[in-house]
PDB file with SEQRES, HELIX, SHEET and CRYST1 records, atoms N, CA, C and O in Angstrom:
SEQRES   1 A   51  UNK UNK UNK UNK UNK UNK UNK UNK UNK UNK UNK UNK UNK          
SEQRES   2 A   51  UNK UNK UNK UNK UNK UNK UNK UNK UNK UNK UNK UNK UNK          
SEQRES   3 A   51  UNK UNK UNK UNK UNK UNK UNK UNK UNK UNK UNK UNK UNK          
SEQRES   4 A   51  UNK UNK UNK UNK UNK UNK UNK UNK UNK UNK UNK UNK              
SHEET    1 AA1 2 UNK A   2  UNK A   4  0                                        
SHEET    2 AA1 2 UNK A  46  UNK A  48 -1                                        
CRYST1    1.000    1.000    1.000  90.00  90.00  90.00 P 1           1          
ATOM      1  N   UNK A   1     111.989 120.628  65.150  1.00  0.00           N  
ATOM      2  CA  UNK A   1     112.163 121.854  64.404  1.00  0.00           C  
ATOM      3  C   UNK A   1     111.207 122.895  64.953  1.00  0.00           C  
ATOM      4  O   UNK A   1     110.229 122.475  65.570  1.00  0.00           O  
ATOM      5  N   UNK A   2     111.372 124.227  64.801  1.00  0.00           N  
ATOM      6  CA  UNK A   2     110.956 125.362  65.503  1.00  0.00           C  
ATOM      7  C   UNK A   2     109.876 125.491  64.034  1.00  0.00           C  
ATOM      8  O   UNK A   2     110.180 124.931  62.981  1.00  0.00           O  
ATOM      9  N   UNK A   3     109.095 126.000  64.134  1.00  0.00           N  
ATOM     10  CA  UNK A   3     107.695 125.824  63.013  1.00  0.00           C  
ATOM     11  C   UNK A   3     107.136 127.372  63.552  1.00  0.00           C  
ATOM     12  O   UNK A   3     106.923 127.613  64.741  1.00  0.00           O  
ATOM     13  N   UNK A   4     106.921 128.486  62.303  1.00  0.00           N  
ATOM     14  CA  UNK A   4     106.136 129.291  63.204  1.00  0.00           C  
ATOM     15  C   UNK A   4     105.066 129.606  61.955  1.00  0.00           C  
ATOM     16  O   UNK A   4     104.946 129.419  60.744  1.00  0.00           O  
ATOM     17  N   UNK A   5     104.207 130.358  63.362  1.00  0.00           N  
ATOM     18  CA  UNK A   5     102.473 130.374  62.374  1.00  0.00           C  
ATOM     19  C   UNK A   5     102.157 131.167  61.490  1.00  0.00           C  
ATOM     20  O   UNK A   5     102.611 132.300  61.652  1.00  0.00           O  
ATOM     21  N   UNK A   6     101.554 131.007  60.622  1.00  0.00           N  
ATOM     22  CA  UNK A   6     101.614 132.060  59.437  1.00  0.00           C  
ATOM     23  C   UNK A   6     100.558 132.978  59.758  1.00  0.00           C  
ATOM     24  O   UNK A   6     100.397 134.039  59.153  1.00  0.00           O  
ATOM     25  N   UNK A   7      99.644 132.471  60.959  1.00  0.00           N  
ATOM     26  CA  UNK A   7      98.751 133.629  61.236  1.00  0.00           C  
ATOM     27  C   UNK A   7      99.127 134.311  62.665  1.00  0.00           C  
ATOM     28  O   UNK A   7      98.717 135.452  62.450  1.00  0.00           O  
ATOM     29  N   UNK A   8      99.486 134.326  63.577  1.00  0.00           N  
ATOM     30  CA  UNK A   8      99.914 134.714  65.115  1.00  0.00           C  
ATOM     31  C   UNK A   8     101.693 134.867  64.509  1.00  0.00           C  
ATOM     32  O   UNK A   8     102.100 135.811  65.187  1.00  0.00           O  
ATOM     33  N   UNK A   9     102.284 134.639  64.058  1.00  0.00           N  
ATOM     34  CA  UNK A   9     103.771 133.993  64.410  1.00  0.00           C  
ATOM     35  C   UNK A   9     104.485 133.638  65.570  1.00  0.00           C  
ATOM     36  O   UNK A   9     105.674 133.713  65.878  1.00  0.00           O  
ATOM     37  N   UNK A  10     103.486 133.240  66.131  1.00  0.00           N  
ATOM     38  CA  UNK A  10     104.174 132.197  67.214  1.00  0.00           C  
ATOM     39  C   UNK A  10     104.869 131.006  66.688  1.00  0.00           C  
ATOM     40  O   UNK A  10     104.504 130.417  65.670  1.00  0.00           O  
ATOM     41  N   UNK A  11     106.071 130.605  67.548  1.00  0.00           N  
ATOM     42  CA  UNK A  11     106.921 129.699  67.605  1.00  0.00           C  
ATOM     43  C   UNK A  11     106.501 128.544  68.190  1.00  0.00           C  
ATOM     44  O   UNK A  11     106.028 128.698  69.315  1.00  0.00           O  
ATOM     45  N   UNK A  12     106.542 127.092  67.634  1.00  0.00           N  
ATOM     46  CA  UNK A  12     106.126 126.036  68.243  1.00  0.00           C  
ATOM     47  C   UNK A  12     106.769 125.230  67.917  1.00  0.00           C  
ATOM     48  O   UNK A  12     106.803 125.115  66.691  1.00  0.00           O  
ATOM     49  N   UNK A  13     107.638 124.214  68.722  1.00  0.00           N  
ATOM     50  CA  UNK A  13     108.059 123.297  68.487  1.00  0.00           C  
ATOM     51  C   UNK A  13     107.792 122.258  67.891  1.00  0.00           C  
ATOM     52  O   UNK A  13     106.569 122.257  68.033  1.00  0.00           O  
ATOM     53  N   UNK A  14     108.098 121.082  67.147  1.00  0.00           N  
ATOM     54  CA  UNK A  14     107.032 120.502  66.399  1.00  0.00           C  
ATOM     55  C   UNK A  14     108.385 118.923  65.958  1.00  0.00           C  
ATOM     56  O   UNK A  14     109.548 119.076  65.583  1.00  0.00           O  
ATOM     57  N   UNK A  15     107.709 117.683  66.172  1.00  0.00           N  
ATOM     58  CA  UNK A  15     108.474 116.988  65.848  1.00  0.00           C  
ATOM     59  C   UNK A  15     108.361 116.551  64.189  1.00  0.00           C  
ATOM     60  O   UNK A  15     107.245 116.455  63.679  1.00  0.00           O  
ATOM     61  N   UNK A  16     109.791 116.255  63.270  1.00  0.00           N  
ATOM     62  CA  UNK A  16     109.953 115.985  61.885  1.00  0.00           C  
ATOM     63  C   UNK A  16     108.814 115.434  61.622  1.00  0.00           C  
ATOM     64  O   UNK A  16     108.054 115.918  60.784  1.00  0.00           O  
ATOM     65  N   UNK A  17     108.445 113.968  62.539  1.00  0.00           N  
ATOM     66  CA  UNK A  17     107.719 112.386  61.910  1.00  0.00           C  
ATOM     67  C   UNK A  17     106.801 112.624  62.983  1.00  0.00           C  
ATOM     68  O   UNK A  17     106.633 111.697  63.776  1.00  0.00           O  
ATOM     69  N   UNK A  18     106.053 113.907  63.190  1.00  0.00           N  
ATOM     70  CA  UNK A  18     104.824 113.557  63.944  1.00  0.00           C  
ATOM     71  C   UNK A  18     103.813 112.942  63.266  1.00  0.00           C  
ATOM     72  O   UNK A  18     103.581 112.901  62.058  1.00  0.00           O  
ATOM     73  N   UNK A  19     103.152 112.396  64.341  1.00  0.00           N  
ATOM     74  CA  UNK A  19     102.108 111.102  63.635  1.00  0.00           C  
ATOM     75  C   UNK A  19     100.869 111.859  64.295  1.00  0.00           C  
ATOM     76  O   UNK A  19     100.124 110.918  64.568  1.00  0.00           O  
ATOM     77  N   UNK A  20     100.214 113.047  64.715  1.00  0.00           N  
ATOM     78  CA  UNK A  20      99.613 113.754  64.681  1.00  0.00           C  
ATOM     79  C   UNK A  20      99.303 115.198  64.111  1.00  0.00           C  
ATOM     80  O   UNK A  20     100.179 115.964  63.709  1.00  0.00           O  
ATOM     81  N   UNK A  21      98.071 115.449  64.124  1.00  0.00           N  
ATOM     82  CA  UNK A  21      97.813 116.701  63.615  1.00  0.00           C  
ATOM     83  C   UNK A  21      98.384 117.798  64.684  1.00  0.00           C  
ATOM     84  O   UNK A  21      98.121 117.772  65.887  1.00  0.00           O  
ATOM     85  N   UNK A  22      99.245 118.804  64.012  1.00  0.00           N  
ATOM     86  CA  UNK A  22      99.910 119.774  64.855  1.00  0.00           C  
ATOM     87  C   UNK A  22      99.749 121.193  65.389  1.00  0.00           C  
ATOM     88  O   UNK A  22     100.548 121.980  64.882  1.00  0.00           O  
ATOM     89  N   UNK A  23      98.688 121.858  66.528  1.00  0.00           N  
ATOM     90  CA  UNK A  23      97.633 123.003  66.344  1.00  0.00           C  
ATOM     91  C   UNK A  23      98.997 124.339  67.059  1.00  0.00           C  
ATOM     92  O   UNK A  23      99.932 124.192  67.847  1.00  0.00           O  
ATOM     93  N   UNK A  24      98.573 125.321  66.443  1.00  0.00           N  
ATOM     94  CA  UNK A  24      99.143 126.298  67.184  1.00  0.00           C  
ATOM     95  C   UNK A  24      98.477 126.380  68.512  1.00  0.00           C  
ATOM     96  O   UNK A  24      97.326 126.035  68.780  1.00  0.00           O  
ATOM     97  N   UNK A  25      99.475 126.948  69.394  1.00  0.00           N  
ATOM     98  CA  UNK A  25      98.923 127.062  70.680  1.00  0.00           C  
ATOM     99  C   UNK A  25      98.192 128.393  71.075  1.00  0.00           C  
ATOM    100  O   UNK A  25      97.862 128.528  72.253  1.00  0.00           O  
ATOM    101  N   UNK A  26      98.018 129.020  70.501  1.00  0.00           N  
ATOM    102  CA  UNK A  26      97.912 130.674  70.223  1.00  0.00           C  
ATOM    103  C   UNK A  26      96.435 130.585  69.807  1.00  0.00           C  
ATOM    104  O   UNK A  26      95.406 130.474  70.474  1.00  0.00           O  
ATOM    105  N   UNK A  27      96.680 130.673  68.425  1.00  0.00           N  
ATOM    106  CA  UNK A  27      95.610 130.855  67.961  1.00  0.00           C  
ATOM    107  C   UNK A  27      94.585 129.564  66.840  1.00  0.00           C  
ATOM    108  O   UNK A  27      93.781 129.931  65.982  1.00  0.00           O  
ATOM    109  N   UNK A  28      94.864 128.278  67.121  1.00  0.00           N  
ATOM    110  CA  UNK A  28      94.307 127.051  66.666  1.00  0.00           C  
ATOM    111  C   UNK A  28      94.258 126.776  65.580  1.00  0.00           C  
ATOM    112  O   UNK A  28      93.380 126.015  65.173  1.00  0.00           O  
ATOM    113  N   UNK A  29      95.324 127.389  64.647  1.00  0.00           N  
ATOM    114  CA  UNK A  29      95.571 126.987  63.016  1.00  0.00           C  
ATOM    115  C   UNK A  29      96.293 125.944  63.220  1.00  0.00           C  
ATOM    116  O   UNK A  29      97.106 125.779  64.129  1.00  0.00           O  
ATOM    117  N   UNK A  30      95.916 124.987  62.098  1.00  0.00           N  
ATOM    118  CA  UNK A  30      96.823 123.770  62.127  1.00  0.00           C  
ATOM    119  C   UNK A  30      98.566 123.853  61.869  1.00  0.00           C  
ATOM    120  O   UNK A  30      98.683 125.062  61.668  1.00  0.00           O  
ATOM    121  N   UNK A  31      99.178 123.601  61.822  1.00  0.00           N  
ATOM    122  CA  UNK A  31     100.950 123.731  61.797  1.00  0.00           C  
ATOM    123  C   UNK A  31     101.060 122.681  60.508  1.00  0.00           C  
ATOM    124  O   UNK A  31     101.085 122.801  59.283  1.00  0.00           O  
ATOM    125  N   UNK A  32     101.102 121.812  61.268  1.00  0.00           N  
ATOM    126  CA  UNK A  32     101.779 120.265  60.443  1.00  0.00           C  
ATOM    127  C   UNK A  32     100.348 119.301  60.316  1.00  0.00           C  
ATOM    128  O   UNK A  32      99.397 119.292  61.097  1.00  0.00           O  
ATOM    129  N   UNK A  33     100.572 118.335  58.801  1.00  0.00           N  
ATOM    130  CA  UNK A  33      99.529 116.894  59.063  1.00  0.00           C  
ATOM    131  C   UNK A  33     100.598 115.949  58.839  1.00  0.00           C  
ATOM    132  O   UNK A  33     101.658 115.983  58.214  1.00  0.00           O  
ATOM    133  N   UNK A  34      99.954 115.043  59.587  1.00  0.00           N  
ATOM    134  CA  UNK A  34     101.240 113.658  59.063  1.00  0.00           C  
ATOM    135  C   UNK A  34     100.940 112.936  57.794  1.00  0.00           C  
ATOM    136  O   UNK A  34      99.824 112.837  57.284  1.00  0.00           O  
ATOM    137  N   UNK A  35     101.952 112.488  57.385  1.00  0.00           N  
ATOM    138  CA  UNK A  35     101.776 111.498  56.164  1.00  0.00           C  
ATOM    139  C   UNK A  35     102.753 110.180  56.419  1.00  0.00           C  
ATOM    140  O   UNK A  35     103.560 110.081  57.343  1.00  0.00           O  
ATOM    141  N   UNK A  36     102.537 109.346  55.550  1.00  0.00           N  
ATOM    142  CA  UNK A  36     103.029 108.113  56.085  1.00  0.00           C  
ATOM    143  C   UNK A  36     104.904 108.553  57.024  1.00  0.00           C  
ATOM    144  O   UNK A  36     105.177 108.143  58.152  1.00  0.00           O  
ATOM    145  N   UNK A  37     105.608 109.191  56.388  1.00  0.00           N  
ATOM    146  CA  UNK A  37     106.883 109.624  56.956  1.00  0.00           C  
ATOM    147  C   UNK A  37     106.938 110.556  57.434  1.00  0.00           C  
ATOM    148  O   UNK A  37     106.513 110.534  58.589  1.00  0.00           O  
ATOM    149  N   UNK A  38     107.481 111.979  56.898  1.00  0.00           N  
ATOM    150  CA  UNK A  38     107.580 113.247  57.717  1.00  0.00           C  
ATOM    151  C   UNK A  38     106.098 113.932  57.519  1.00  0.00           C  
ATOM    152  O   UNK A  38     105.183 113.754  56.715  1.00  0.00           O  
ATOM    153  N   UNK A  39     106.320 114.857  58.714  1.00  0.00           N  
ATOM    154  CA  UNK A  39     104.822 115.572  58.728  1.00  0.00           C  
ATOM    155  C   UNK A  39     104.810 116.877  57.463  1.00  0.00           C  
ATOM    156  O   UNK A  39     105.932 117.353  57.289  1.00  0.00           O  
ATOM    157  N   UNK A  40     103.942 117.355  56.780  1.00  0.00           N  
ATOM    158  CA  UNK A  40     103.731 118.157  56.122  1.00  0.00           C  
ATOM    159  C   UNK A  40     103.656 119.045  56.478  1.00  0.00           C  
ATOM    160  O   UNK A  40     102.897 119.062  57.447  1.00  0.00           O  
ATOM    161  N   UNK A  41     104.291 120.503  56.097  1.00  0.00           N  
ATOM    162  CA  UNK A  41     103.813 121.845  56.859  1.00  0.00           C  
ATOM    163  C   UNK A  41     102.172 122.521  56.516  1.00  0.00           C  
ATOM    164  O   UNK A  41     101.502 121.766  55.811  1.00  0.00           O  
ATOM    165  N   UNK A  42     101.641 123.512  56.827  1.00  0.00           N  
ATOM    166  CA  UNK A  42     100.690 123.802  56.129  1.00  0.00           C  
ATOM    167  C   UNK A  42     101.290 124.793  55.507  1.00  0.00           C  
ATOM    168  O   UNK A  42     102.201 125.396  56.074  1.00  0.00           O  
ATOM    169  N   UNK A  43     100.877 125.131  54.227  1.00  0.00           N  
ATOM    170  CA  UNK A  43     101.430 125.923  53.423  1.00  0.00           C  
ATOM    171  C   UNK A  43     101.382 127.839  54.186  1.00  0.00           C  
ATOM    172  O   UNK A  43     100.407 128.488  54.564  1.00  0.00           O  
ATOM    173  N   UNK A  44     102.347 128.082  54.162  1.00  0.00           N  
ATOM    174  CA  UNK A  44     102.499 129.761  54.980  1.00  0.00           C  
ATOM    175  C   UNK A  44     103.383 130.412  55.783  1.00  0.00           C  
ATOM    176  O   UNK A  44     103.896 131.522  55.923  1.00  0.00           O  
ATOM    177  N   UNK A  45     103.373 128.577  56.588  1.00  0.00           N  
ATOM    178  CA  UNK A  45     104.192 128.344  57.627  1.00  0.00           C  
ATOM    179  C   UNK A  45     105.860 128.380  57.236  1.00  0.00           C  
ATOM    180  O   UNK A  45     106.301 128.235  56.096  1.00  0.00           O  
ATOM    181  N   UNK A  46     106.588 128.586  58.343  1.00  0.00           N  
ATOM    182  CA  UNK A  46     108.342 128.559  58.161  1.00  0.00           C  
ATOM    183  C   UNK A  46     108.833 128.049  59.249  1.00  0.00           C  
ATOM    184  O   UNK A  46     108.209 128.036  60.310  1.00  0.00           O  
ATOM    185  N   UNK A  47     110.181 127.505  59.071  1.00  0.00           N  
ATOM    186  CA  UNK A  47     110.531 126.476  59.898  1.00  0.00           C  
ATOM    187  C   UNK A  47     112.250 126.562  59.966  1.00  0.00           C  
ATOM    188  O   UNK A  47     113.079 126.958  59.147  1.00  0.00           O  
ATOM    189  N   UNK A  48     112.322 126.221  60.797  1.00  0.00           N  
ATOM    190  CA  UNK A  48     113.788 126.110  61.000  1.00  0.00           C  
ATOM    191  C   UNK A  48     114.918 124.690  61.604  1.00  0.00           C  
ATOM    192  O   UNK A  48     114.883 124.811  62.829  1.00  0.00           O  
ATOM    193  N   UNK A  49     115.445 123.999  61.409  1.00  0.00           N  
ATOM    194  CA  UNK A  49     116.032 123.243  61.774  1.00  0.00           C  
ATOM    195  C   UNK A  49     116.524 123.336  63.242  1.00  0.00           C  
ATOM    196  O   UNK A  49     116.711 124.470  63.682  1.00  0.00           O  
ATOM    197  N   UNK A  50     116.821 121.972  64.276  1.00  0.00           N  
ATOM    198  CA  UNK A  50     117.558 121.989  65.002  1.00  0.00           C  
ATOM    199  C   UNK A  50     118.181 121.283  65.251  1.00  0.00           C  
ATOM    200  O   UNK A  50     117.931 120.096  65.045  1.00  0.00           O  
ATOM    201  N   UNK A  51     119.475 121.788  65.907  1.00  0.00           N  
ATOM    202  CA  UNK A  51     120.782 121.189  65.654  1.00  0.00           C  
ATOM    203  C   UNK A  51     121.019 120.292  66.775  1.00  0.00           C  
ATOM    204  O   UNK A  51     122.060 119.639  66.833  1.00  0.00           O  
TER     205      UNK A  51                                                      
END                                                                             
């Protein structure tokens, strides 16, 4: 899914069930944390599905 930053709005790709912490590439705010299944967004952030 396409994930973008709530502080830069840059676009970053980002997998559903990442099992890591997910940094913008821009400007080093976190994106996503994982939890046992899908990753969590950080709250701000928006996202979009892909098909």
């Amino acid at each position: 899914m396409d994930v973008k930053c709530s502080g830069c709005f840059a676009i970053s790709t980002v997998f559903s069930h990442a099992q890591t912490v997910v940094i913008c590439g821009s400007c080093s705010s976190v994106l996503c944390q994982p939890t046992g299944g899908k990753a969590r967004l950080t709250e701000g952030s928006s996202f979009r599905r892909k098909n």
